[in-house]
N, C-alpha and C positions, 0 to 999 in steps of 0.2 A: 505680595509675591507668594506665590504655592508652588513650592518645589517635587521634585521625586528624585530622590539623593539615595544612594546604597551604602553611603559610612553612616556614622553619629554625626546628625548635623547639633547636638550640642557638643562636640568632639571640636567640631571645624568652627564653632563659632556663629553658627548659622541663628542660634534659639537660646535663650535662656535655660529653659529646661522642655521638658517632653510634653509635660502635662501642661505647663503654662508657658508657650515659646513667647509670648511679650513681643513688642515692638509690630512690627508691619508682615510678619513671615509666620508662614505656617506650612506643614506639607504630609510627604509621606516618605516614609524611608524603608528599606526592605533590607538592610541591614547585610549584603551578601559579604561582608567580610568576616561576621562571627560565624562562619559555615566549614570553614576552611578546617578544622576537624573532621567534620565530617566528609567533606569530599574526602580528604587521604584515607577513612574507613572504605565509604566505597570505591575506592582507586584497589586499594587491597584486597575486597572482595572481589574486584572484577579481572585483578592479576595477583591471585594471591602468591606468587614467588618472588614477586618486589620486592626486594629490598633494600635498593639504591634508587629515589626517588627524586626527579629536582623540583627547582619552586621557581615560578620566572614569577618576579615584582618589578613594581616598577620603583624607586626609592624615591621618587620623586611625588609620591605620593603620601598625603599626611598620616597616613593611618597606615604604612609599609611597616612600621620597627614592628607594632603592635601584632599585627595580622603574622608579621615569619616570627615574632616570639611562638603566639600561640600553635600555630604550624610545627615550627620544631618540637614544641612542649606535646605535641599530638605526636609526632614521628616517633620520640623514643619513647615512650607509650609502647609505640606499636612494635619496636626494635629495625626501626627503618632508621637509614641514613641518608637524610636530608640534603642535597646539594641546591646552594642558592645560588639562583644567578639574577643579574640587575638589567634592564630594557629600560631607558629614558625615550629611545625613538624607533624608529621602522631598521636603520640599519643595526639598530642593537639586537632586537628579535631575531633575527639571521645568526649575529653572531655567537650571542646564547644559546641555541640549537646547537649550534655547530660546538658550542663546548662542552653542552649536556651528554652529544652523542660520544665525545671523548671520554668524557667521563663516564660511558659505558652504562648510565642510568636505565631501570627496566622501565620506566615510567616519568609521567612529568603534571605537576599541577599549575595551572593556572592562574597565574594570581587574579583577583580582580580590581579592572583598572577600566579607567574611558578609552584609554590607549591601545589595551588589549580589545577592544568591544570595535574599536573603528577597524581594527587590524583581523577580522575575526577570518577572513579568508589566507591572509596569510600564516596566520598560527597555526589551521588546517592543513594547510598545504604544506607546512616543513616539520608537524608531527606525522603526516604521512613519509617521504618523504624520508625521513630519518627512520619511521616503522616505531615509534612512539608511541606507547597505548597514554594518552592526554586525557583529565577531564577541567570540564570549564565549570564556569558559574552561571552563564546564561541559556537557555533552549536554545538561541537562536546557533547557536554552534554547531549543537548537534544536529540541527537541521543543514547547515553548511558542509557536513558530512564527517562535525568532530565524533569522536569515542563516546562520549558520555558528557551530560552534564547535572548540577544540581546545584537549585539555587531558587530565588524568590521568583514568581510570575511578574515579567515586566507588565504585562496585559491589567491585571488586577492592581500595580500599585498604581499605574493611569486614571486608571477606571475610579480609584478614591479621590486620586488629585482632580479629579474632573467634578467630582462630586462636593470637593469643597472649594472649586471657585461658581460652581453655580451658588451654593449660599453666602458668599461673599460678597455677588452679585447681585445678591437679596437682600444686603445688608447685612451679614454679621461680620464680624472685626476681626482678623485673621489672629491677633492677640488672643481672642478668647477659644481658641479651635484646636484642641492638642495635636500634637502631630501623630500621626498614624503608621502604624508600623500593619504592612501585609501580613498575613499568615499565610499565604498560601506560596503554597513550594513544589518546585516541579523536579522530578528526575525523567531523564530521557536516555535513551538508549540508541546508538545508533549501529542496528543488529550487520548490516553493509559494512561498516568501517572493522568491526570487532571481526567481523570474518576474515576482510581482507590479512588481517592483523595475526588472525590465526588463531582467537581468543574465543571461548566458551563463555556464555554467559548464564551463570546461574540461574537456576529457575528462581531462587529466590529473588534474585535484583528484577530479572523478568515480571515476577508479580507484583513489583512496588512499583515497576516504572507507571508514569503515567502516561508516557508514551514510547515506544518501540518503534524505531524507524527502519521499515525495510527495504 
């Protein structure tokens, strides 16, 4: 088996370890849950008056407690106040919105989950919607007309998994094949939504992005 997994799959149980995952699994993982620092910096730089921020997770996920420690442990850092709220299914997403916007939050991050990624249009549509400046963890978001996003290239971690079942094909033993962590990381910008939105965007976030959607 050769995976492409975005938590610790020695986390979940997937591998023994990184370097030597053992038994029949091997893959690549792109890690977007230790990111979640730094989305809430650029969340900040791209509104910087924020200061009531929420966080949708999903708790249903193994790596939830971890991922809003560290989030919170980032917030007051920043002297932001963190509101969390929990999405298990589609009518929960609805309902979260509709308590973040009670809640008066200037912004909202994304947690990342499979749940949020199949749901990617409608997380769109009620950060607009509510007038929510949001950022996600995938591009493909921001190409569905989110705020911003920042997170690992799903394109490139394929692109390795693809590379290591052609030699497994050839004969090597997925035991002996460490797992592969991406390096490559994409920020995007989606300059439409930010306008609608009423939000300037830095020159600075402008020259990191790697892509600007207009």
């Amino acid at each position: 088996m050769v995976f492409v997994i975005g938590t610790d799959p020695v986390e979940l149980g997937l591998v023994s370890s990184l370097n030597r995952p053992g038994g029949n699994v091997t893959g690549v993982t792109f890690l977007v849950n230790a990111l979640g620092a730094k989305r809430l910096e650029l969340l900040r730089e791209l509104v910087p008056s924020a200061k009531i921020v929420g966080f949708l997770v999903n708790p249903a996920n193994p790596t939830s407690e971890s991922v809003t420690a560290d989030t919170q442990a980032a917030a007051r850092a920043l002297g932001i106040e963190l509101v969390i709220r929990n999405a298990r299914g589609e009518s929960d997403i609805d309902s979260a919105f509709e308590s973040l916007a009670q809640e008066r939050v200037n912004a909202v991050i994304i947690g990342t989950d499979q749940l949020f990624t199949s749901r990617r249009d409608q997380l769109v549509a009620l950060a607009a919607r509510h007038a929510l400046p949001a950022i996600h963890y995938l591009r493909e978001f921001a190409d569905a007309g989110g705020l911003i996003s920042y997170g690992a290239s799903i394109t490139d971690a394929y692109r390795l998994a693809g590379g290591y079942a052609g030699r497994i094909l050839k004969g090597e033993k997925p035991a002996d094949l460490p797992v592969q962590q991406t390096v490559k990381f994409e920020l995007a910008i989606n300059a439409n939504t930010a306008k609608a939105l009423g939000l300037t965007v830095p020159d600075k976030l402008l020259v990191a992005a790697d892509e600007v959607i207009e």
